[in-house]
Backbone and ligand atoms as CSV (ligand in chain L), in Angstrom:
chain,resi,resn,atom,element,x,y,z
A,1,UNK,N,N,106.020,78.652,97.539
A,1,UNK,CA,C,105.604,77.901,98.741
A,1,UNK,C,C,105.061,76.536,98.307
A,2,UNK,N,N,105.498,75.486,99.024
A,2,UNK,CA,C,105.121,74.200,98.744
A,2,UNK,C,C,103.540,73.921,98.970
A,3,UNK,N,N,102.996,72.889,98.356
A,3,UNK,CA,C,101.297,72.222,98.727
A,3,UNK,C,C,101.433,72.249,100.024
A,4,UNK,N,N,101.834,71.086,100.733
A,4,UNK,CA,C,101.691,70.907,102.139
A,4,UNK,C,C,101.893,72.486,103.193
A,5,UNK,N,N,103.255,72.908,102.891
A,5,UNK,CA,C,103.131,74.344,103.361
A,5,UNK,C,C,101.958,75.095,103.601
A,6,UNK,N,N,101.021,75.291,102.789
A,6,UNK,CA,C,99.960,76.012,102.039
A,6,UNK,C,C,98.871,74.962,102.772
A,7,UNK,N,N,99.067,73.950,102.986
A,7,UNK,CA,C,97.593,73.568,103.704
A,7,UNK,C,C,97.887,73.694,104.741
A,8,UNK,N,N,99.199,73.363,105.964
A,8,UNK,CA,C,99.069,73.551,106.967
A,8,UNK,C,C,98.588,74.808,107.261
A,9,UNK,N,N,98.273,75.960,106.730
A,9,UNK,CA,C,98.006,77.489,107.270
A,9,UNK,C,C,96.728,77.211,107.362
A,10,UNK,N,N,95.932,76.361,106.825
A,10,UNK,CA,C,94.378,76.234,106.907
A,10,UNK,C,C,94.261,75.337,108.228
A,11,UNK,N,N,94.307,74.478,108.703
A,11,UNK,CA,C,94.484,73.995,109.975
A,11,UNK,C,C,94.120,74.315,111.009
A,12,UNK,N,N,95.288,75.547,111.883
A,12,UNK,CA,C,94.789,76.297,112.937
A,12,UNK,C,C,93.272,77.127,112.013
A,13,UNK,N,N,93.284,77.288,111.405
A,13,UNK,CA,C,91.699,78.277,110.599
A,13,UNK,C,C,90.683,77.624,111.215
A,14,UNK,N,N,90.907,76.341,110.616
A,14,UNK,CA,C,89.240,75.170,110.609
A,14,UNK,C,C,89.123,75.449,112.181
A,15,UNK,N,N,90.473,75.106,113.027
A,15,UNK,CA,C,90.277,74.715,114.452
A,15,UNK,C,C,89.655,75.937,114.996
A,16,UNK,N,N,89.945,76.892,114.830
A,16,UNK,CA,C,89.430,77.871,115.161
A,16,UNK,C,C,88.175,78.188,115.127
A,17,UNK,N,N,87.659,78.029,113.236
A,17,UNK,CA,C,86.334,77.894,112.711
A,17,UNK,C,C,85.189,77.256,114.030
A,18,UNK,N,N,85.895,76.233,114.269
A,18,UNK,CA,C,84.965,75.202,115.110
A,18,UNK,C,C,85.057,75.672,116.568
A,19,UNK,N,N,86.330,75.971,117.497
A,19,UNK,CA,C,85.861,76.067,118.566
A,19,UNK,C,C,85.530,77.684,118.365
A,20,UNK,N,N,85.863,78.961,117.882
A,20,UNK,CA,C,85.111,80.105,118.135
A,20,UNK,C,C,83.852,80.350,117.590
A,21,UNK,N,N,83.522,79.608,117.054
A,21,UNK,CA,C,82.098,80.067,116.446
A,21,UNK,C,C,81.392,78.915,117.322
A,22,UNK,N,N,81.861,77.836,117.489
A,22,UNK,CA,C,80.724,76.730,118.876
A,22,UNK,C,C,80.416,77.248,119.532
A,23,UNK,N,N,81.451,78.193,120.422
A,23,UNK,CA,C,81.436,78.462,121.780
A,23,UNK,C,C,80.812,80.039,122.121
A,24,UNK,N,N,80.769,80.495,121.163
A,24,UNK,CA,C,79.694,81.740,121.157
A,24,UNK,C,C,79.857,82.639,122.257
A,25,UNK,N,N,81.303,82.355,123.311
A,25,UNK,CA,C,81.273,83.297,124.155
A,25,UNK,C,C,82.370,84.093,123.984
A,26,UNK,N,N,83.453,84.589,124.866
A,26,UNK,CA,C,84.648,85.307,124.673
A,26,UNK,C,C,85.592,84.893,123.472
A,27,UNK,N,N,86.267,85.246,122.624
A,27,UNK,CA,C,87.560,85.098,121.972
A,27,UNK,C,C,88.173,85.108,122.624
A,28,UNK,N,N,89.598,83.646,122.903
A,28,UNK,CA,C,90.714,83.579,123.639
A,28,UNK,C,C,91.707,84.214,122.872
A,29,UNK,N,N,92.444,84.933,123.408
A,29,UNK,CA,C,93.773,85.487,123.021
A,29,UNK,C,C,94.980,84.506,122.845
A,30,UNK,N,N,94.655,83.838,123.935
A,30,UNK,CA,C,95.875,82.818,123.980
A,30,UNK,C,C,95.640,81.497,122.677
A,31,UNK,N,N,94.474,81.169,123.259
A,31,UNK,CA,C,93.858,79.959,122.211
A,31,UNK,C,C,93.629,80.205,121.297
A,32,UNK,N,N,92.775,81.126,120.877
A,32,UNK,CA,C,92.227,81.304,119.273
A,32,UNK,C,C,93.033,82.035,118.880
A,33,UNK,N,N,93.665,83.637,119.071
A,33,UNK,CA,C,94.889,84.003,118.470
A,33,UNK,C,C,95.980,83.685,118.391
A,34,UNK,N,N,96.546,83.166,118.967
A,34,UNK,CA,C,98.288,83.693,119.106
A,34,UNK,C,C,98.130,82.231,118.476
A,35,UNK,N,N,98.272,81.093,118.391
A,35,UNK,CA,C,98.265,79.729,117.491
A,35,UNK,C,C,98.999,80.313,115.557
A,36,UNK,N,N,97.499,81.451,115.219
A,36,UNK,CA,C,98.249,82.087,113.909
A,36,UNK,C,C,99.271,82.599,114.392
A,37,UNK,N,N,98.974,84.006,114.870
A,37,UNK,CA,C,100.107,84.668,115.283
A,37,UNK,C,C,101.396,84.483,115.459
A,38,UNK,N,N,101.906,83.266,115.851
A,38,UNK,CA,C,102.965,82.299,116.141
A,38,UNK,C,C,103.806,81.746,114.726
A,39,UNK,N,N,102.209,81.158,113.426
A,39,UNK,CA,C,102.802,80.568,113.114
A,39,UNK,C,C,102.974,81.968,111.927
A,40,UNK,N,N,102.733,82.738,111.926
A,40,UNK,CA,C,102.796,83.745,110.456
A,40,UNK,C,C,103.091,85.141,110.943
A,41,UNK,N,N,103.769,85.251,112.106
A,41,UNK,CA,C,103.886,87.052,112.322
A,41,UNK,C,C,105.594,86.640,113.089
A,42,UNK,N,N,105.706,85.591,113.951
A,42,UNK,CA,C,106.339,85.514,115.097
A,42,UNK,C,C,107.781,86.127,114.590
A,43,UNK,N,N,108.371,85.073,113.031
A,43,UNK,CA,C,109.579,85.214,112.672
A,43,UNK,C,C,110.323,86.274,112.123
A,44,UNK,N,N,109.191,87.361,111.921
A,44,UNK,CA,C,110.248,88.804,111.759
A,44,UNK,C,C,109.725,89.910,113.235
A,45,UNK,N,N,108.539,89.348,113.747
A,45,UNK,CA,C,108.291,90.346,115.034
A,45,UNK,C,C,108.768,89.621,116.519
A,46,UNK,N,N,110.040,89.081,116.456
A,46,UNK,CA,C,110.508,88.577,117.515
A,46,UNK,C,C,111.844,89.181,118.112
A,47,UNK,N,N,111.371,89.205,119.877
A,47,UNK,CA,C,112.622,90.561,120.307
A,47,UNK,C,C,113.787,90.194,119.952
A,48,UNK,N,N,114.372,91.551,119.780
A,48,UNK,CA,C,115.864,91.611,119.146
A,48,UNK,C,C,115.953,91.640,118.068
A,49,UNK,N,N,115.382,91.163,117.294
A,49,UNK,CA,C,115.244,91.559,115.739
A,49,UNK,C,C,114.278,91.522,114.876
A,50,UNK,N,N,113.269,92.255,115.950
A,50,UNK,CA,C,111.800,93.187,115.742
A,50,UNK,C,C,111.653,94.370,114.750
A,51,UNK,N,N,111.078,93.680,113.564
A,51,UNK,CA,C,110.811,94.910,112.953
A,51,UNK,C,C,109.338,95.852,112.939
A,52,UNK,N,N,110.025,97.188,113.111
A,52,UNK,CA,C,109.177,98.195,113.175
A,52,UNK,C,C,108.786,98.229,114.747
A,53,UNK,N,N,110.327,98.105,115.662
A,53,UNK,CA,C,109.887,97.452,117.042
A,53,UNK,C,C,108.895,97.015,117.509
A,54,UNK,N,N,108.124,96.004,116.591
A,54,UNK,CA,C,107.211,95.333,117.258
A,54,UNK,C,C,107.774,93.874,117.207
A,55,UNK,N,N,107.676,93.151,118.671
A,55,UNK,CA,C,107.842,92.086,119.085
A,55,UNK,C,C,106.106,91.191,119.028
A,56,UNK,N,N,106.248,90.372,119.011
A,56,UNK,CA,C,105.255,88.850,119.176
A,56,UNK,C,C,105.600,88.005,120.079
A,57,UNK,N,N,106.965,88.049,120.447
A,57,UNK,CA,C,107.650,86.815,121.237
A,57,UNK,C,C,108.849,87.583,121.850
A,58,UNK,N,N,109.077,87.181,123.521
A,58,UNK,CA,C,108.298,86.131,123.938
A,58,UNK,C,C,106.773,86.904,125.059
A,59,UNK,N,N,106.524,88.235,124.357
A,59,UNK,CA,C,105.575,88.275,125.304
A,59,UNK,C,C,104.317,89.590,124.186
A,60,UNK,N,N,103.334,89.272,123.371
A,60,UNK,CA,C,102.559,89.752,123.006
A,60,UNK,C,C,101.382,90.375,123.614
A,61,UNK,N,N,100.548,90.383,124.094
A,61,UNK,CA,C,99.542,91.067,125.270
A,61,UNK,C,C,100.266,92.215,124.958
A,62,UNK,N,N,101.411,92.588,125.954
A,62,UNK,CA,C,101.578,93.848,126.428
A,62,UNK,C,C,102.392,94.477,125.470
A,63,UNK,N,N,102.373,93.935,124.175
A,63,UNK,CA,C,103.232,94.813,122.992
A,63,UNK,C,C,101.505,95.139,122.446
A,64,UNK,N,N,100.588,94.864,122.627
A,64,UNK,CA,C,100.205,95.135,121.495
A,64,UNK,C,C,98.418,95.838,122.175
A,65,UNK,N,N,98.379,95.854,122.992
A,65,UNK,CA,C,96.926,96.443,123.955
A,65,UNK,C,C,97.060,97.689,124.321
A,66,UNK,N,N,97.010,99.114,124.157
A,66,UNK,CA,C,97.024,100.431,124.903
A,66,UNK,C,C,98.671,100.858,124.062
A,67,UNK,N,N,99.024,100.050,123.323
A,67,UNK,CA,C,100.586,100.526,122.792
A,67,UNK,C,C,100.789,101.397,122.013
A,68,UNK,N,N,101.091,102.330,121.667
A,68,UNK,CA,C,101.029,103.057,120.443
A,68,UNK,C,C,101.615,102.468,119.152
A,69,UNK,N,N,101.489,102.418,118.037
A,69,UNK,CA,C,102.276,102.138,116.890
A,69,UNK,C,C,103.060,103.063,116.798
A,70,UNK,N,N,104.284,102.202,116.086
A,70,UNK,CA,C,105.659,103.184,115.875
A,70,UNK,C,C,105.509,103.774,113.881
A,71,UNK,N,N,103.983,103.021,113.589
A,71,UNK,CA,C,104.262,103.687,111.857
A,71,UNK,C,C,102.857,104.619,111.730
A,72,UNK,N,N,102.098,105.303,113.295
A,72,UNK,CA,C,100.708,105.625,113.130
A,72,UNK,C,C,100.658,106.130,114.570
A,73,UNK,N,N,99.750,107.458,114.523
A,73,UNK,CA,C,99.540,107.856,115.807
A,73,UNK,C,C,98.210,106.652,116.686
A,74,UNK,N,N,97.657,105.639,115.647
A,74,UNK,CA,C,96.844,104.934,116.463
A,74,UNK,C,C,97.635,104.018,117.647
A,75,UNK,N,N,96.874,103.233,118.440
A,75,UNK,CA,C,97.295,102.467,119.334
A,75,UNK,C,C,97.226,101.477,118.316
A,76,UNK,N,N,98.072,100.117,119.057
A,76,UNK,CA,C,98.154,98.879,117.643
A,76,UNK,C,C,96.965,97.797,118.182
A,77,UNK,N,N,96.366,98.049,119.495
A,77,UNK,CA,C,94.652,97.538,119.598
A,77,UNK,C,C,94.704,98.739,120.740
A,78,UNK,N,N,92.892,99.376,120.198
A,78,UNK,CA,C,92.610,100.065,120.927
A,78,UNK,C,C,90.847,99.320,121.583
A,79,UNK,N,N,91.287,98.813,122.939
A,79,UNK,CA,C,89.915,97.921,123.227
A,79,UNK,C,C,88.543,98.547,122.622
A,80,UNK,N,N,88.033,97.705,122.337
A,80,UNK,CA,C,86.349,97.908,121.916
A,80,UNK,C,C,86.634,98.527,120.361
A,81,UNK,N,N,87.311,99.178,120.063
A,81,UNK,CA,C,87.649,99.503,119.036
A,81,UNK,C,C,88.258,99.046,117.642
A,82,UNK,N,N,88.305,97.842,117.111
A,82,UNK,CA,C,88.813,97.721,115.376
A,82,UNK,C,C,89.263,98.486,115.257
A,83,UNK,N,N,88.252,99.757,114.443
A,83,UNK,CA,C,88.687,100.399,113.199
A,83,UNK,C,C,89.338,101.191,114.036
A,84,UNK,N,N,89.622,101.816,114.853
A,84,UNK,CA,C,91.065,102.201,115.480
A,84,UNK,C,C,92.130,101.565,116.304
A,85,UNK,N,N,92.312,100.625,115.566
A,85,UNK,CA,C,93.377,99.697,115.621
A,85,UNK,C,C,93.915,99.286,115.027
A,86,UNK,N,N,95.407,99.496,114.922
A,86,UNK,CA,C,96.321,99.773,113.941
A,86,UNK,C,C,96.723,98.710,113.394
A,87,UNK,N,N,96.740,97.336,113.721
A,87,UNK,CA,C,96.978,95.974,113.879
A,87,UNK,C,C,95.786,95.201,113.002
A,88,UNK,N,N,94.743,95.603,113.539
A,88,UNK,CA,C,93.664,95.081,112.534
A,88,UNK,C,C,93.675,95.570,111.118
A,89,UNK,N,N,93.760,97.546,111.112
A,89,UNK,CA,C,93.785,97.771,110.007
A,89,UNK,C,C,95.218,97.488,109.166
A,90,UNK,N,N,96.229,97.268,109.437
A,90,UNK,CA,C,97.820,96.497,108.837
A,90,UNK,C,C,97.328,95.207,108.359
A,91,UNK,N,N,96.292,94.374,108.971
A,91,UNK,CA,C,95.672,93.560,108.490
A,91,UNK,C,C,94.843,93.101,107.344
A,92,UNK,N,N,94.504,94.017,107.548
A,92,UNK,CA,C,93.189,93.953,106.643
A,92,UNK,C,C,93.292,94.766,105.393
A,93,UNK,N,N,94.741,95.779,105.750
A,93,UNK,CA,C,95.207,96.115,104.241
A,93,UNK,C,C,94.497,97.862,104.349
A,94,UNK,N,N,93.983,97.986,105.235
A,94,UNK,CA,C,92.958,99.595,105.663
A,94,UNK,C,C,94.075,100.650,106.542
A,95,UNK,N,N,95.485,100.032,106.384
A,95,UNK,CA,C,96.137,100.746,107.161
A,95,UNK,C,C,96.489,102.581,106.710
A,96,UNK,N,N,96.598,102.243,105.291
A,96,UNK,CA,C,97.244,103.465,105.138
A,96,UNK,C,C,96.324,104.829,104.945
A,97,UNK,N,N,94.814,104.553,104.722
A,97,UNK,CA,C,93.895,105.476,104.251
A,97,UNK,C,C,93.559,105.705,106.351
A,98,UNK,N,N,94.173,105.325,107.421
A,98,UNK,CA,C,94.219,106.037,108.270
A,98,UNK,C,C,95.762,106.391,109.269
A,99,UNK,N,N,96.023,107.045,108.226
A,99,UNK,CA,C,97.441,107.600,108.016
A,99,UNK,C,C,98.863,106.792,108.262
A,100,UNK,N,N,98.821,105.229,108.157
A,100,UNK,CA,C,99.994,104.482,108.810
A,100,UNK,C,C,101.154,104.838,107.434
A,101,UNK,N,N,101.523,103.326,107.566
A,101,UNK,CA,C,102.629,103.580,106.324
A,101,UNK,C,C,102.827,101.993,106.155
A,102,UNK,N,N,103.712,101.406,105.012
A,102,UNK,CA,C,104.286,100.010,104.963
A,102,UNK,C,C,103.044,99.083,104.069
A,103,UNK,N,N,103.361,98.170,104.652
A,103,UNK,CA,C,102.543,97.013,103.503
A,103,UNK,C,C,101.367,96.199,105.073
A,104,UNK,N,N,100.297,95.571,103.991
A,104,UNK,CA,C,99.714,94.749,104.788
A,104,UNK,C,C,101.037,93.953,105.300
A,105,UNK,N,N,99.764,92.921,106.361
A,105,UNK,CA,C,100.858,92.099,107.057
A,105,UNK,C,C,99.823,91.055,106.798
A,106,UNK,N,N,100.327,89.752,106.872
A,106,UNK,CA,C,102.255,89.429,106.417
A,106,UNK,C,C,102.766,89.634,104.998
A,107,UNK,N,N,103.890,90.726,105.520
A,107,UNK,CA,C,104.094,91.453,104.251
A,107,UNK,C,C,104.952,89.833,103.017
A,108,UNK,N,N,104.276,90.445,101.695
A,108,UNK,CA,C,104.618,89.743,100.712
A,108,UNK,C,C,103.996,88.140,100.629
A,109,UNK,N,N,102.652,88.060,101.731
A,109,UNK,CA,C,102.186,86.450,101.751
A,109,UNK,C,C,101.102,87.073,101.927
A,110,UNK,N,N,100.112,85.789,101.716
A,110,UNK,CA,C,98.705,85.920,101.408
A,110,UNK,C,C,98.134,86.799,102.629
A,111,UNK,N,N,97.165,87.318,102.831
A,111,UNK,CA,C,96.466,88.056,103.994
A,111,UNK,C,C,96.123,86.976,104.411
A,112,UNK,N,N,95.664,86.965,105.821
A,112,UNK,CA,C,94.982,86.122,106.890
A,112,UNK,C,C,93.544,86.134,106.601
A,113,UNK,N,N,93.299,84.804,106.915
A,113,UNK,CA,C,91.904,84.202,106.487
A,113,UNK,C,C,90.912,85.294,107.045
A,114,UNK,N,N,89.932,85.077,106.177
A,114,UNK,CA,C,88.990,86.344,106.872
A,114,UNK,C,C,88.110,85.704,108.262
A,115,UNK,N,N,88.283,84.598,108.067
A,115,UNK,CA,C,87.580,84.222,109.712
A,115,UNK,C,C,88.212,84.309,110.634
A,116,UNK,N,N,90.062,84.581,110.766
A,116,UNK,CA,C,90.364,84.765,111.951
A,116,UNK,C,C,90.292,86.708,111.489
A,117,UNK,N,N,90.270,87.143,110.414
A,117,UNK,CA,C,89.994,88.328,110.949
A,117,UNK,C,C,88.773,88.860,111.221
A,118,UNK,N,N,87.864,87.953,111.459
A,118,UNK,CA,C,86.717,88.528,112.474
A,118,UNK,C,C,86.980,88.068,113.566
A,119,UNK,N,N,87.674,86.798,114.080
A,119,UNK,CA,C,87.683,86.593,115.178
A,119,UNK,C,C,88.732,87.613,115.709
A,120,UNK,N,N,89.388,88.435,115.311
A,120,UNK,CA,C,90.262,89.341,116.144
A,120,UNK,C,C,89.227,90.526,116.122
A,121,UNK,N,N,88.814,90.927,115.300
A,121,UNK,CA,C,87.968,92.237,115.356
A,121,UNK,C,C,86.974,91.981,116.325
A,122,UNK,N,N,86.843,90.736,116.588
A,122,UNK,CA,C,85.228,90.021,117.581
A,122,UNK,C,C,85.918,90.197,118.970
A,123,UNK,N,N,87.606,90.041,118.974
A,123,UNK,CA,C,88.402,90.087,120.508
A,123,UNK,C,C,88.309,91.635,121.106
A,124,UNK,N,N,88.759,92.104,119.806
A,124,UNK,CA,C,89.055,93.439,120.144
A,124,UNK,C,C,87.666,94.332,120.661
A,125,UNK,N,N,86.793,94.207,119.830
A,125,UNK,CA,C,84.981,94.049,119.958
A,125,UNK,C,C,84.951,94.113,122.012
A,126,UNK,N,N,85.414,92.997,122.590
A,126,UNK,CA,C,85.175,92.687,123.614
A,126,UNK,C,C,85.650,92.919,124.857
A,127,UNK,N,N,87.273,93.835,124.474
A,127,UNK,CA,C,87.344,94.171,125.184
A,127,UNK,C,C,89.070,93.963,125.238
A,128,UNK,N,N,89.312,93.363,124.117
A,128,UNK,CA,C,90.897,92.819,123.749
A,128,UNK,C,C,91.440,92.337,125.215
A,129,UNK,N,N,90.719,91.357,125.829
A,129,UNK,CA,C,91.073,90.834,127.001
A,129,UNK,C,C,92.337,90.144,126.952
A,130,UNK,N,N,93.089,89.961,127.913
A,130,UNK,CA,C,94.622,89.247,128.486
A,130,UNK,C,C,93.742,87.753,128.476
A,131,UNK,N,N,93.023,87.140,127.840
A,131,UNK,CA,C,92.319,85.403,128.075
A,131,UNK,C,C,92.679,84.677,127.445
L,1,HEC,C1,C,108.667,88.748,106.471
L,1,HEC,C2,C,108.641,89.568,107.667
L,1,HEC,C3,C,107.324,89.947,108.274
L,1,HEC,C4,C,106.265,89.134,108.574
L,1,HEC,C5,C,106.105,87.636,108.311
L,1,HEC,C6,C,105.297,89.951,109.274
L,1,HEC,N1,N,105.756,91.224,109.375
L,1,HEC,FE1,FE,104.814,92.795,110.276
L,1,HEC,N2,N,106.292,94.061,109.708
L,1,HEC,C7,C,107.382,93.699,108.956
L,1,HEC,C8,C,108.106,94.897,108.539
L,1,HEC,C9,C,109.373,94.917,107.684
L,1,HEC,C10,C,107.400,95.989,109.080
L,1,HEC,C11,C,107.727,97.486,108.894
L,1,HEC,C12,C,107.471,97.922,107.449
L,1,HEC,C13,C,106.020,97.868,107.024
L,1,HEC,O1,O,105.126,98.198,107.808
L,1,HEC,O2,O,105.743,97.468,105.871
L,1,HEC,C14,C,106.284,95.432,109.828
L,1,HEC,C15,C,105.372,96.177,110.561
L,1,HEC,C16,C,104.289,95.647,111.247
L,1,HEC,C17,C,103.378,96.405,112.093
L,1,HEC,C18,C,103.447,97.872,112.438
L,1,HEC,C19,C,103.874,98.011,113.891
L,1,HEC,C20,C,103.636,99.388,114.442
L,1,HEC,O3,O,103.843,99.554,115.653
L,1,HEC,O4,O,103.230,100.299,113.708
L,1,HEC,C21,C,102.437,95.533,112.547
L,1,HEC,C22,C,101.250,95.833,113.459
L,1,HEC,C23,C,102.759,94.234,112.019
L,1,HEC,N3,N,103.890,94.331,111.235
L,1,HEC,C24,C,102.037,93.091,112.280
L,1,HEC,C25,C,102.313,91.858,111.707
L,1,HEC,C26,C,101.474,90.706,111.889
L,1,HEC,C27,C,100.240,90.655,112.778
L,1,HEC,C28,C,102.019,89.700,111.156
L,1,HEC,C29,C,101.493,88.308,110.934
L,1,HEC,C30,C,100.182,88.208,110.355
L,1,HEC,C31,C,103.225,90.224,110.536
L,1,HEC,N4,N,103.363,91.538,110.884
L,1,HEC,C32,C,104.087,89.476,109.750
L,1,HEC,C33,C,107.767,92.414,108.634
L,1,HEC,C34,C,106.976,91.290,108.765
């Protein structure tokens, strides 16, 4: 992976850094997540040639709130809940010690900054709102 490559992934981070931790109230789904999500999950979890039938695009919310996972009897966000959420733990690399299968995500690239993975564990925390 090229320099520039490699810094743009820090970017949406900082932006994030600054407006979710300013604003001290809800995590946006739309705003503060899906920005990564877009730029580091979209191109192998997009319909039609979705792997592990999970889609990102063109409609995430409802792939991924109350859904079951297709590699884990967990749901892939179970509101109020993280650590039973299959999505966080694929994340965070905690997937398989609660029975999933496969590799962190994004498989074969660096894990996601740990500040957006509190800010998803902080969404999910709240209620994994449609905001
Ligand atoms: C290079 C392609 C690739 C990228 C990029 C990628 N994934 Fe995956 N994903 C896969 C493959 C292949 C599987 C199935 C095999 C496995 O789990 O290792 C999978 C499985 C998953 C699953 C399991 C779905 C279920 O229902 O059990 C989740 C959740 C997931 N990915 C989330 C993500 C997220 C979030 C990102 C971005 C941070 C991401 N993936 C980036 C290829 C990718």
């Amino acid at each position: 992976m090229s320099r520039p490559a490699r810094w743009r992934h820090w970017v949406p981070v900082v932006a994030l850094l600054a407006t979710g931790v300013a604003r001290g109230g809800d995590v946006s789904f739309q705003g503060d997540l899906m920005p990564v999500l877009n730029e580091r999950c979209v191109m192998c979890h997009l319909e039609g040639a979705q792997q592990a039938n999970f889609s990102l695009y063109p409609e995430a919310w409802s792939q991924l709130v109350g859904v079951t996972s297709t590699e884990s009897p967990m749901k892939r966000v179970e509101p109020g809940k993280p650590d039973q959420s299959y999505l966080y733990r694929k994340l965070m690399g905690t997937h398989l010690e609660a029975g999933g299968s496969g590799a962190r995500m994004p498989i074969q690239q660096d894990p996601l900054d740990s500040a957006f993975l509190a800010l998803l564990r902080q969404w999910i925390e709240q209620g994994a709102k449609q905001n």
